[in-house]
N, CA and C atoms as a LAMMPS dump frame, in Angstrom:
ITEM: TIMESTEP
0
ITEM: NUMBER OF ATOMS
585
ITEM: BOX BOUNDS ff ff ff
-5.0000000000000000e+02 5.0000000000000000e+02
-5.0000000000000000e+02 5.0000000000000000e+02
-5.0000000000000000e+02 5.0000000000000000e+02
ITEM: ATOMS id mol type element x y z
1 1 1 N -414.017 -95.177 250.663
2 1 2 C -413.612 -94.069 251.511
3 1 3 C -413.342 -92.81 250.671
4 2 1 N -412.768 -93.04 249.274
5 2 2 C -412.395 -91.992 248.606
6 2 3 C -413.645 -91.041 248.003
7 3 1 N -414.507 -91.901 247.892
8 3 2 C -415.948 -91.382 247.285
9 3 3 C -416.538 -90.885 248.535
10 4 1 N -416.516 -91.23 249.683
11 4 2 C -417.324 -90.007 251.042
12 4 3 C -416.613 -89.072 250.683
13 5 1 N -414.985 -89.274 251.071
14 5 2 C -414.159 -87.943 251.193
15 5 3 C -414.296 -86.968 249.7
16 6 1 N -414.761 -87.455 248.466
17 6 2 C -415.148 -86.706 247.487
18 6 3 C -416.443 -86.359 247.57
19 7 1 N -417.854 -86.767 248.238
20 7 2 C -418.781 -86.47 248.583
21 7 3 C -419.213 -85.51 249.579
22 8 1 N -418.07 -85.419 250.369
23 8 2 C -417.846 -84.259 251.988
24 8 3 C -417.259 -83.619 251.309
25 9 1 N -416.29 -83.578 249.685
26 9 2 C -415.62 -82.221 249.65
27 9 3 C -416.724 -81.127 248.446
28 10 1 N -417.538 -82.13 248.223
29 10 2 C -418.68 -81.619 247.522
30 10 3 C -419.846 -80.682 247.852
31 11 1 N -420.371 -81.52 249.64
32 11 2 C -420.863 -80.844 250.715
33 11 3 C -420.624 -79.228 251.368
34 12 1 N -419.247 -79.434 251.132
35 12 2 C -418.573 -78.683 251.911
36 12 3 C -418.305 -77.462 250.936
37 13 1 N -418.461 -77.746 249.578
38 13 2 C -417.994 -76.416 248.684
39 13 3 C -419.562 -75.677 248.852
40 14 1 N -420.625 -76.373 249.021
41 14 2 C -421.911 -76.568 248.698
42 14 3 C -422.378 -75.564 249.982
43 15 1 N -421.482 -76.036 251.123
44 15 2 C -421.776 -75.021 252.353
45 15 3 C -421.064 -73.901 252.491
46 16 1 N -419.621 -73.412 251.441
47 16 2 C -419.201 -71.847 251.41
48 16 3 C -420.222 -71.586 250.512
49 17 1 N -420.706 -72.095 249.273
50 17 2 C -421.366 -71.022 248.457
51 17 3 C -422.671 -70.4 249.645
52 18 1 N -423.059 -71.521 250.39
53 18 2 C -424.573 -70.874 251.199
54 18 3 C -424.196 -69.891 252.338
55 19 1 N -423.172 -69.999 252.721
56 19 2 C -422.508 -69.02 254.097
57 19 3 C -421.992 -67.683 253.052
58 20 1 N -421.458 -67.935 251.998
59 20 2 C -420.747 -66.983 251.35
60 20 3 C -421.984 -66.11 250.075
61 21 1 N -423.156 -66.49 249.791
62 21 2 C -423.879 -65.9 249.107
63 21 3 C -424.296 -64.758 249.821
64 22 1 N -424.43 -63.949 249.187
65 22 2 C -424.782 -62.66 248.861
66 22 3 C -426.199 -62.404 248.977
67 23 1 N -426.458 -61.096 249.684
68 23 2 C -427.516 -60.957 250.414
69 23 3 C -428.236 -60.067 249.018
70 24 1 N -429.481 -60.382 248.63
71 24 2 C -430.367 -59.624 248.038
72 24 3 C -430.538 -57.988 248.38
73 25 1 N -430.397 -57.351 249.316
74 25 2 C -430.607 -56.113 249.692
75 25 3 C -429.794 -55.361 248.895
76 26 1 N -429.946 -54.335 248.912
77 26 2 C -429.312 -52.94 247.972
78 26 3 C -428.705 -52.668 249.146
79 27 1 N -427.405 -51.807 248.322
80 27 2 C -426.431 -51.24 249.057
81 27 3 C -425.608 -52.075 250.109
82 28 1 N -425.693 -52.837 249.913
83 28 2 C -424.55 -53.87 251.45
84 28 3 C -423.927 -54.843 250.411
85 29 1 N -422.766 -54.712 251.107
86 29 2 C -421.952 -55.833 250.685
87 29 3 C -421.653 -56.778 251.756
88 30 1 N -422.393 -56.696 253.29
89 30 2 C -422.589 -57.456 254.246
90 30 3 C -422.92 -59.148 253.495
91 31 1 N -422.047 -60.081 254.331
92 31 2 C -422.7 -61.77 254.032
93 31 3 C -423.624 -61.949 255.328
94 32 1 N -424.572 -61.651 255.375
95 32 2 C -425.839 -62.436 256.791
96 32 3 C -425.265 -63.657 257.078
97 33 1 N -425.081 -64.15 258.291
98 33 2 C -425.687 -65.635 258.742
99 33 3 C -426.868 -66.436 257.746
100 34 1 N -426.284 -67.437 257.778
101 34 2 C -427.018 -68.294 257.531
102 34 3 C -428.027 -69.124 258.392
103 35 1 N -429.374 -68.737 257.944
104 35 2 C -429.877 -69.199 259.215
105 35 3 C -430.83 -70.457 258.612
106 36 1 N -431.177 -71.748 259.965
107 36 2 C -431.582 -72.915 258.699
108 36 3 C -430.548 -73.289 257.835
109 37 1 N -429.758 -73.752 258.127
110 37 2 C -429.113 -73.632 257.187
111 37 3 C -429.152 -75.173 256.601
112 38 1 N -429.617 -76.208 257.306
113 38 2 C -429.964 -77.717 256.376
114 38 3 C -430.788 -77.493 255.641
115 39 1 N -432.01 -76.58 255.696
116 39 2 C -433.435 -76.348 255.244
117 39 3 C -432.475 -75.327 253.836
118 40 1 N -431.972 -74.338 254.017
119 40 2 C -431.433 -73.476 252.871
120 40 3 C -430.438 -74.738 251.764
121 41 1 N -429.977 -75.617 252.369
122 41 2 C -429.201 -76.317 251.87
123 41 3 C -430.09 -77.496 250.961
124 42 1 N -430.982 -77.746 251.404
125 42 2 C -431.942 -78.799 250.589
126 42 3 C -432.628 -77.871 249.942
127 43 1 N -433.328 -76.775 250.04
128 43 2 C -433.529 -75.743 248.618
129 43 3 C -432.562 -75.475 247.922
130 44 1 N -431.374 -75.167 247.843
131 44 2 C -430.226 -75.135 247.108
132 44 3 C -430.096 -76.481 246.195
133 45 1 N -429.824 -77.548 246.918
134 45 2 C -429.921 -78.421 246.089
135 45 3 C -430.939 -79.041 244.959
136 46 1 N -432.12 -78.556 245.294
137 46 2 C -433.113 -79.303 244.841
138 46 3 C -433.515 -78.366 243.648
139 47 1 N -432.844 -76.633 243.48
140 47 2 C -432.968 -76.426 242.6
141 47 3 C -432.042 -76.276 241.884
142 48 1 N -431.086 -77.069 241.873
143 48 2 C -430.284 -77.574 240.675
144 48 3 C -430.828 -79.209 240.298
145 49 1 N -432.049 -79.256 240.742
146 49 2 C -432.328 -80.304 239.642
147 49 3 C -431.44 -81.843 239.997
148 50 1 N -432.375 -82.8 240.749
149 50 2 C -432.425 -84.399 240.345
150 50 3 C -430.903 -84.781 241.542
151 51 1 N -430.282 -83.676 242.756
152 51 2 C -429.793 -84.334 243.64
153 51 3 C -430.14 -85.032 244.485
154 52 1 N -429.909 -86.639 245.216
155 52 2 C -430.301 -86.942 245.839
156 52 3 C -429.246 -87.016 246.908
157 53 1 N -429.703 -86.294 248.293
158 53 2 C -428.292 -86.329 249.293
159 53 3 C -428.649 -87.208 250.216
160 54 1 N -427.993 -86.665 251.703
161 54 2 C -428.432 -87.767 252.182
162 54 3 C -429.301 -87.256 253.434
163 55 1 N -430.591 -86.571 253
164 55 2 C -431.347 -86.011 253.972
165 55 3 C -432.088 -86.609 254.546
166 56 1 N -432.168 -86.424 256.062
167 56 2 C -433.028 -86.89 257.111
168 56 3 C -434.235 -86.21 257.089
169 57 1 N -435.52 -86.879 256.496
170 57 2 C -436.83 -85.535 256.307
171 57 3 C -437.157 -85.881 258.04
172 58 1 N -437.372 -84.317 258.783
173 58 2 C -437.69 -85.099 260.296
174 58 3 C -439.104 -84.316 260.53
175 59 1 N -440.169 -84.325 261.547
176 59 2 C -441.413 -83.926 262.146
177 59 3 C -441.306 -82.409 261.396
178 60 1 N -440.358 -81.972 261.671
179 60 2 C -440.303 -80.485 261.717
180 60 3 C -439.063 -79.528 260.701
181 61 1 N -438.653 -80.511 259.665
182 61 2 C -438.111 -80.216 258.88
183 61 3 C -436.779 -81.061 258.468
184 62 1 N -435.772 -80.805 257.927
185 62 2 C -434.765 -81.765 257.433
186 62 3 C -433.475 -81.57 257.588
187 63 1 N -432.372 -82.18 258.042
188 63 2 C -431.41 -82.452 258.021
189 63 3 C -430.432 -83.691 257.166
190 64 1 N -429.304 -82.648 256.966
191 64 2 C -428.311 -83.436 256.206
192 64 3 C -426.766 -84.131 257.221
193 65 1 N -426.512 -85.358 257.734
194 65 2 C -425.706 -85.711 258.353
195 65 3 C -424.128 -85.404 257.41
196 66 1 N -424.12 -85.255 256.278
197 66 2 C -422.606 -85.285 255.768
198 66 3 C -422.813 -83.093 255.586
199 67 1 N -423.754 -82.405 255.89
200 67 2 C -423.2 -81.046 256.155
201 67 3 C -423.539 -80.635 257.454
202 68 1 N -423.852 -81.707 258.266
203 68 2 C -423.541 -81.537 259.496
204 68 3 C -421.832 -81.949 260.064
205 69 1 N -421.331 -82.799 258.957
206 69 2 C -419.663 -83.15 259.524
207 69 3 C -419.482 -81.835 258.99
208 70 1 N -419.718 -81.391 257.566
209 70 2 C -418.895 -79.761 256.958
210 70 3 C -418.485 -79.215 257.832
211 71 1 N -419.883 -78.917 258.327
212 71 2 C -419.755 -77.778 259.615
213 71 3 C -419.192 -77.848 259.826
214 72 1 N -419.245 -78.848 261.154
215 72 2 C -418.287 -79.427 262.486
216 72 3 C -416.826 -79.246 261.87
217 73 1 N -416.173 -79.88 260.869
218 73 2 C -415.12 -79.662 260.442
219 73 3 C -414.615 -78.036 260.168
220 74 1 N -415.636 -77.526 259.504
221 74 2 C -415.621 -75.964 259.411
222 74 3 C -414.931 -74.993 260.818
223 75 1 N -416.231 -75.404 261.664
224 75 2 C -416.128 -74.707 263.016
225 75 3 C -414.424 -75.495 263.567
226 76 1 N -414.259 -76.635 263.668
227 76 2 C -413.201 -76.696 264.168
228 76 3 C -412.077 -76.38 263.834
229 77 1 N -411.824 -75.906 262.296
230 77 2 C -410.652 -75.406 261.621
231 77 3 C -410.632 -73.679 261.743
232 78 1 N -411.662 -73.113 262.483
233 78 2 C -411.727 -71.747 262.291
234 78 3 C -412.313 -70.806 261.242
235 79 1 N -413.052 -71.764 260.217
236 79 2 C -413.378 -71.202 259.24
237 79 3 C -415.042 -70.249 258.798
238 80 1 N -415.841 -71.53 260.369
239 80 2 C -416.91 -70.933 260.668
240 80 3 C -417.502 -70.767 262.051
241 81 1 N -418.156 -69.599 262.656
242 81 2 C -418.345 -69.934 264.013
243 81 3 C -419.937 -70.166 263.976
244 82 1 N -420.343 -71.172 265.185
245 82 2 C -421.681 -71.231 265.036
246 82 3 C -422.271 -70.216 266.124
247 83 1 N -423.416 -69.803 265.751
248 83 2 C -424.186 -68.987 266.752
249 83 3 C -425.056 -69.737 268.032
250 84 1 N -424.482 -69.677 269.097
251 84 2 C -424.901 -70.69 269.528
252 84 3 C -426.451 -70.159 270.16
253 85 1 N -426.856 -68.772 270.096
254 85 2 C -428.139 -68.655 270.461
255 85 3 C -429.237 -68.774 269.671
256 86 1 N -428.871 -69.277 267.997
257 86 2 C -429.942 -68.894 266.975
258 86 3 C -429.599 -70.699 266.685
259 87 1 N -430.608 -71.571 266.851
260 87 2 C -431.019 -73.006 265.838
261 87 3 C -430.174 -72.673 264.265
262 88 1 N -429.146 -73.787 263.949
263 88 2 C -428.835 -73.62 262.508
264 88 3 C -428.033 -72.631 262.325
265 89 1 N -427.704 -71.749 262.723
266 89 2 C -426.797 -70.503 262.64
267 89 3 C -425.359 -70.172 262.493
268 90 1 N -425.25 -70.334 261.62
269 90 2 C -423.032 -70.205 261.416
270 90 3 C -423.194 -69.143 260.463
271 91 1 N -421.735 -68.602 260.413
272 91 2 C -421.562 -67.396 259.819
273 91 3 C -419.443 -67.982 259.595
274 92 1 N -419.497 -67.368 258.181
275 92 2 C -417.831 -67 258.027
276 92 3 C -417.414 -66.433 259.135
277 93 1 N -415.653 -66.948 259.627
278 93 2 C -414.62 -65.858 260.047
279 93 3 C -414.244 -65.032 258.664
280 94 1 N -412.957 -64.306 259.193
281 94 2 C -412.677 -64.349 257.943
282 94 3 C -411.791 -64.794 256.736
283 95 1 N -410.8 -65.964 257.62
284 95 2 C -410.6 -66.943 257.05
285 95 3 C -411.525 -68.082 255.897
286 96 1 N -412.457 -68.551 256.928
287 96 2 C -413.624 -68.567 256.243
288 96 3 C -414.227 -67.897 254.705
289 97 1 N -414.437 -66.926 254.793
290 97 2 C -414.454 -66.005 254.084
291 97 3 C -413.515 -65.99 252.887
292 98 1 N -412.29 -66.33 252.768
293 98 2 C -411.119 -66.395 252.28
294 98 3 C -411.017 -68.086 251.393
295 99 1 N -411.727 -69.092 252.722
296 99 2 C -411.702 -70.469 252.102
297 99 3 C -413.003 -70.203 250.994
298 100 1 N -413.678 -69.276 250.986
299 100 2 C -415.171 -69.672 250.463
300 100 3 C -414.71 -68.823 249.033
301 101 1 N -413.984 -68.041 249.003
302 101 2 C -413.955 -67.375 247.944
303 101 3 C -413.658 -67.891 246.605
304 102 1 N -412.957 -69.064 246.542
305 102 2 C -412.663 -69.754 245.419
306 102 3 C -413.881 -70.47 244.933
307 103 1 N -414.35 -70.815 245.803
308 103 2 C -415.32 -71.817 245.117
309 103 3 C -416.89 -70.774 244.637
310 104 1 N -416.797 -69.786 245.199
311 104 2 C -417.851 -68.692 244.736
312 104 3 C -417.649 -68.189 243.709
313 105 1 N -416.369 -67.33 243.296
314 105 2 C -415.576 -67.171 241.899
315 105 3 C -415.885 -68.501 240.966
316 106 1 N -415.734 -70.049 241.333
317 106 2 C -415.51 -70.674 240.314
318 106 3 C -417.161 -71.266 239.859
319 107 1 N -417.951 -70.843 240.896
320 107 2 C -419.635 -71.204 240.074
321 107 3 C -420.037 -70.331 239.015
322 108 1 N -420.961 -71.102 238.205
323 108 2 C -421.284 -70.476 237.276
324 108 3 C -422.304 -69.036 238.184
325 109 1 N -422.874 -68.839 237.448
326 109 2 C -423.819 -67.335 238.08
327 109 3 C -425.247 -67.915 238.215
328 110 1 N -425.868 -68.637 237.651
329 110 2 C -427.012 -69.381 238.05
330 110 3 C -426.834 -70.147 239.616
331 111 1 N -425.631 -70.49 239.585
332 111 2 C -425.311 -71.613 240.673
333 111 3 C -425.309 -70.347 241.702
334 112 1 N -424.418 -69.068 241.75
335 112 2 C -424.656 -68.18 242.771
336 112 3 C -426.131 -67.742 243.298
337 113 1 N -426.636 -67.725 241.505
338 113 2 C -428.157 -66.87 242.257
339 113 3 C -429.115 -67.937 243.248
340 114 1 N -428.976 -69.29 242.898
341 114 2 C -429.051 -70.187 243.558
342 114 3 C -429.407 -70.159 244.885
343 115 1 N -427.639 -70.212 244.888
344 115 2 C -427.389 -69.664 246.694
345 115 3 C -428.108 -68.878 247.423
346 116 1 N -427.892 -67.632 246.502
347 116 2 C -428.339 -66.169 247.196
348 116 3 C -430.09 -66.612 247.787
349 117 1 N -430.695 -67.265 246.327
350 117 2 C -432.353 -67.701 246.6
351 117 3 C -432.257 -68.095 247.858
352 118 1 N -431.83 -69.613 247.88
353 118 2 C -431.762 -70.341 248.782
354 118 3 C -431.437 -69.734 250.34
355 119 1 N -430.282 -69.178 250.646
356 119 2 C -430.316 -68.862 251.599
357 119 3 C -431.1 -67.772 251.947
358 120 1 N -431.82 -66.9 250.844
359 120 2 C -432.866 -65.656 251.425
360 120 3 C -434.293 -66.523 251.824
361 121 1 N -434.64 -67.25 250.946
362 121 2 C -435.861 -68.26 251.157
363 121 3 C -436.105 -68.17 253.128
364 122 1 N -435.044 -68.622 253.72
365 122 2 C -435.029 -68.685 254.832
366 122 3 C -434.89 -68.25 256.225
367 123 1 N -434.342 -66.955 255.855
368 123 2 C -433.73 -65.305 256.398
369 123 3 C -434.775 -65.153 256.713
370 124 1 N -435.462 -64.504 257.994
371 124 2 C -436.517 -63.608 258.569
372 124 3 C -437.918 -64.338 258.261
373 125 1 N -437.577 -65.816 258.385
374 125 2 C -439.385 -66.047 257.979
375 125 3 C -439.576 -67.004 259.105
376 126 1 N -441.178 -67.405 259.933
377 126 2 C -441.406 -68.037 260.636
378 126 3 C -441.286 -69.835 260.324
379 127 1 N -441.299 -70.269 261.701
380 127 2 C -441.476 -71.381 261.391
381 127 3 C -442.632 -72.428 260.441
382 128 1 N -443.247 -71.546 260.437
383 128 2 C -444.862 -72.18 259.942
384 128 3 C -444.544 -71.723 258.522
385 129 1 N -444.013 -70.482 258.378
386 129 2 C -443.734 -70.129 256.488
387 129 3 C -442.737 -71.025 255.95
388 130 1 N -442.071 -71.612 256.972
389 130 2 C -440.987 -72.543 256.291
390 130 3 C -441.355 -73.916 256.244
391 131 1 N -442.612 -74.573 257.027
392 131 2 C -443.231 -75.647 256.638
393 131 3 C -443.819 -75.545 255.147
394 132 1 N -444.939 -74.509 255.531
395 132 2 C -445.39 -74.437 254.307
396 132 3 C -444.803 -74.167 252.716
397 133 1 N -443.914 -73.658 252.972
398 133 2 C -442.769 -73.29 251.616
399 133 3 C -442.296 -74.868 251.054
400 134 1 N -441.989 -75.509 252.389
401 134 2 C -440.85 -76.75 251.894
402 134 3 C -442.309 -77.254 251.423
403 135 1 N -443.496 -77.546 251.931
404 135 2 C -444.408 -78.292 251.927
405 135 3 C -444.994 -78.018 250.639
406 136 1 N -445.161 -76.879 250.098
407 136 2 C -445.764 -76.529 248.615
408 136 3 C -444.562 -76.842 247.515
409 137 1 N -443.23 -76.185 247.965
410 137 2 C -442.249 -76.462 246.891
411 137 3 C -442.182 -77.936 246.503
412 138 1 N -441.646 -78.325 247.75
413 138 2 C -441.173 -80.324 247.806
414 138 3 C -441.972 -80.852 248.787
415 139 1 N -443.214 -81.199 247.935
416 139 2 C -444.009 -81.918 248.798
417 139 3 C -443.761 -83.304 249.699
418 140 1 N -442.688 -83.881 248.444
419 140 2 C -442.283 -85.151 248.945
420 140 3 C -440.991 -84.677 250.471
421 141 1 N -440.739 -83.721 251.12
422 141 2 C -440.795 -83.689 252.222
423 141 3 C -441.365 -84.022 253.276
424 142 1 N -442.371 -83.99 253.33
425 142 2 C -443.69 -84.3 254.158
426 142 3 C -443.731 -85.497 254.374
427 143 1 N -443.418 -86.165 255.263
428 143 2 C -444.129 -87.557 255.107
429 143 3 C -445.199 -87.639 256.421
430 144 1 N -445.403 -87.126 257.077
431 144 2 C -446.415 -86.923 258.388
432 144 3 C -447.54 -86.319 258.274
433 145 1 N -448.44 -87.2 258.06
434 145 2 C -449.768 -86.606 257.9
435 145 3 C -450.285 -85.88 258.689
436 146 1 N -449.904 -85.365 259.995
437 146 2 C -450.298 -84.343 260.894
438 146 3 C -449.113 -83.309 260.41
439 147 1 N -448.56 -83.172 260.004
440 147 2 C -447.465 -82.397 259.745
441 147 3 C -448.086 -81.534 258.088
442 148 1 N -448.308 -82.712 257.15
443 148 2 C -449.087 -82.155 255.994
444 148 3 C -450.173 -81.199 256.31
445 149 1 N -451.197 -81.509 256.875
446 149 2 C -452.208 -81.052 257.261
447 149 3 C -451.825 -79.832 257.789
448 150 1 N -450.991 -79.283 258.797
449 150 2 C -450.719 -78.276 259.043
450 150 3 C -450.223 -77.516 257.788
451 151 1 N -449.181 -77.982 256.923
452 151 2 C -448.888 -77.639 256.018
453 151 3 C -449.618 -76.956 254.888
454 152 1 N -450.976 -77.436 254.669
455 152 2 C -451.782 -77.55 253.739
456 152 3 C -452.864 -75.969 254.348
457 153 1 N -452.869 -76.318 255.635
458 153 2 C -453.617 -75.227 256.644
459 153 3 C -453.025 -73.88 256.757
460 154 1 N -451.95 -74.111 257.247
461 154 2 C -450.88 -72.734 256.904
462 154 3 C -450.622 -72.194 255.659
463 155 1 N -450.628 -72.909 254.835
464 155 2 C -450.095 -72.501 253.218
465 155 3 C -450.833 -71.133 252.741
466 156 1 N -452.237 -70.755 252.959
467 156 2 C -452.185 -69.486 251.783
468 156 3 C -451.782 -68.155 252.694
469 157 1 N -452.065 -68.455 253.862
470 157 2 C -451.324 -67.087 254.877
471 157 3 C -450.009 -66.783 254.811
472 158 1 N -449.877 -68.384 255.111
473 158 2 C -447.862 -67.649 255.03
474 158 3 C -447.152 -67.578 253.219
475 159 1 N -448.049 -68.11 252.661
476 159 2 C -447.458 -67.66 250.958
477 159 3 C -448.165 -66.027 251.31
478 160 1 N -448.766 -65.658 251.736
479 160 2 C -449.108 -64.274 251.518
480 160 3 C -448.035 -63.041 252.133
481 161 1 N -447.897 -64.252 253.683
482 161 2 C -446.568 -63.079 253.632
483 161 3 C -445.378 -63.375 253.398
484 162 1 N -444.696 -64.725 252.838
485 162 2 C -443.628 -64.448 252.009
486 162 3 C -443.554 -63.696 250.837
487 163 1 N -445.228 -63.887 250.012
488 163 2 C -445.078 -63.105 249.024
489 163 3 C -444.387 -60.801 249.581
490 164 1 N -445.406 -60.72 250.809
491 164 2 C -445.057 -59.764 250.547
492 164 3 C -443.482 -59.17 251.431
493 165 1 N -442.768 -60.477 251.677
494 165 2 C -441.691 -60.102 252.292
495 165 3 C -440.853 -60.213 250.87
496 166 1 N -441.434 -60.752 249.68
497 166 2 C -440.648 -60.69 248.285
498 166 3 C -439.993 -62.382 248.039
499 167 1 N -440.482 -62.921 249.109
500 167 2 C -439.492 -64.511 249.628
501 167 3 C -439.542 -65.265 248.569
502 168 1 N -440.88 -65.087 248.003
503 168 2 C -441.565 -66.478 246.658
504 168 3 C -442.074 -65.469 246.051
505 169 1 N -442.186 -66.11 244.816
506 169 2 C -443.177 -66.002 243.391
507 169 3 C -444.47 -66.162 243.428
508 170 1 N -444.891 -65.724 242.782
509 170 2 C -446.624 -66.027 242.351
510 170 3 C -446.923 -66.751 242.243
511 171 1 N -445.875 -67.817 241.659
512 171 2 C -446.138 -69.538 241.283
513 171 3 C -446.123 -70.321 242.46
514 172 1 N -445.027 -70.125 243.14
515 172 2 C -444.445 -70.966 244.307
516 172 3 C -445.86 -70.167 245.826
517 173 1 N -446.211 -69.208 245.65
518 173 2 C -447.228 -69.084 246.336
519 173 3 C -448.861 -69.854 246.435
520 174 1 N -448.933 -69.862 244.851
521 174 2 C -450.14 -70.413 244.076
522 174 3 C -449.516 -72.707 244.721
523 175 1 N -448.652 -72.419 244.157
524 175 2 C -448.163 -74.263 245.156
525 175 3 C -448.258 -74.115 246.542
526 176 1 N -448.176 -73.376 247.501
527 176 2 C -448.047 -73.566 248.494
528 176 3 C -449.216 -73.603 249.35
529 177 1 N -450.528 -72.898 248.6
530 177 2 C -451.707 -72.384 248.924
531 177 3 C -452.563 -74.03 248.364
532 178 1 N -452.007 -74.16 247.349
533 178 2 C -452.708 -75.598 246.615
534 178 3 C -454.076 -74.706 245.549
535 179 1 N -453.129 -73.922 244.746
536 179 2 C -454.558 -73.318 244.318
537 179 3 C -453.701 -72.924 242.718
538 180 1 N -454.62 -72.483 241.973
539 180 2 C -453.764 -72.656 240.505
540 180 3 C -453.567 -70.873 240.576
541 181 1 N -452.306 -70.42 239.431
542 181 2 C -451.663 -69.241 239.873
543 181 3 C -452.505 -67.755 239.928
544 182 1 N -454.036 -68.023 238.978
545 182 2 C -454.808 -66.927 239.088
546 182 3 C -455.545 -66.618 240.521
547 183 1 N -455.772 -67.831 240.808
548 183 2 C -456.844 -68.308 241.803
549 183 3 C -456.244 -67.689 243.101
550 184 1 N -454.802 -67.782 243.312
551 184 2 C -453.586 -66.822 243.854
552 184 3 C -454.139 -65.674 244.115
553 185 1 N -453.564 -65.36 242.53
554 185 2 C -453.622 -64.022 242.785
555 185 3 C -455.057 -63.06 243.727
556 186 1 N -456.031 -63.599 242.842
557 186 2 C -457.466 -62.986 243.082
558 186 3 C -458.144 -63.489 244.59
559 187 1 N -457.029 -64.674 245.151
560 187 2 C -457.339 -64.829 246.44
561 187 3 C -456.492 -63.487 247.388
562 188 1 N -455.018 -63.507 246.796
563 188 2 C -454.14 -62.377 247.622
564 188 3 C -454.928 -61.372 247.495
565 189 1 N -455.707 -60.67 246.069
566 189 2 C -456.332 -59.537 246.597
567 189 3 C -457.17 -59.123 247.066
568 190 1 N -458.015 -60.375 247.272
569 190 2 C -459.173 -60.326 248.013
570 190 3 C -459.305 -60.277 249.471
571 191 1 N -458 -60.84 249.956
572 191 2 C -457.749 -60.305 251.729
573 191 3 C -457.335 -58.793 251.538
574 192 1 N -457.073 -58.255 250.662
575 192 2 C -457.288 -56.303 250.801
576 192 3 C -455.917 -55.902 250.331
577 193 1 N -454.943 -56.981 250.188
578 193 2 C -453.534 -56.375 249.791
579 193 3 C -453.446 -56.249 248.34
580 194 1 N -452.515 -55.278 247.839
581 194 2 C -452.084 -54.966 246.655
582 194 3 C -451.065 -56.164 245.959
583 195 1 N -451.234 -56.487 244.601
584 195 2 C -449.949 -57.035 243.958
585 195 3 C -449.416 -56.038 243.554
């Protein structure tokens, strides 16, 4: 019992840094919603390297049952409200806000930029860019071969416009497309857009 309740308090620091990261844009000191936020939460994790949680990979993307209690615990203490018109959607009060601050102060700065990745990865992009993202990044997501296939189908369009929403890299585009990183590039400029 002591190891869940140290595993949920792990979860749970894991879900202020993603509600409490910091938005990439200039000039705001605004925190966005978190939107996706199981999907931002398994990119978070996965780029710190060799966590295994306890994710549900499902048809249409993934869920975590122990930051689904966070939440729930979250929302019921006042700390986060969920949006109930947006899928995935909570945001700090500002209590909230207040609980999250310690544990944001006490990450290293890799672990923030992390966050910040992670939860921008997922901010303003379609459903199909977020198959294909999880699907090129962590392939071993996928386990549905009609699901891959779409994945594999969608991949160099929507790496094209995450690339130009700034979402991914050249690399993580070149994975998502299934094509090596030149082959990328000289494909992106060959539909007419600029790098």
């Amino acid at each position: 019992m002591a190891m869940q309740e140290a595993g949920l308090d792990t979860v749970k620091r894991d879900m202020y840094m993603l509600l409490r990261a910091t938005d990439f844009q200039n000039n705001t000191d605004e925190i966005p919603k978190a939107v996706r936020i199981h999907e931002a939460f398994y990119i978070f994790k996965n780029f710190r390297r060799g966590y295994e949680g306890d994710f549900e990979i499902k048809k249409d993307g993934c869920h975590s049952p122990s930051l689904e209690r966070a939440l729930e615990e979250a929302v019921e203490s006042g700390e986060v409200i969920r949006d109930e018109s947006k899928v995935d959607s909570y945001s700090l009060t500002a209590k909230g806000l207040a609980a999250a601050e310690g544990p944001w102060r006490a990450a290293e700065l890799m672990e923030r930029v992390y966050a910040s990745d992670a939860k921008d990865k997922v901010i303003g992009i379609s459903d199909r860019e977020l198959i294909a993202y999880l699907y090129g990044d962590f392939p071993e997501t996928w386990t549905d071969p009609e699901m891959k296939a779409k994945a594999r189908e969608w991949g160099f369009d929507a790496a094209c416009t995450m690339y130009e929403k700034v979402k991914i890299t050249i690399s993580e585009g070149a994975r998502m497309s299934g094509m090596a990183y030149a082959d990328f590039m000289f494909a992106y400029c060959a539909t007419g857009r600029a790098m």
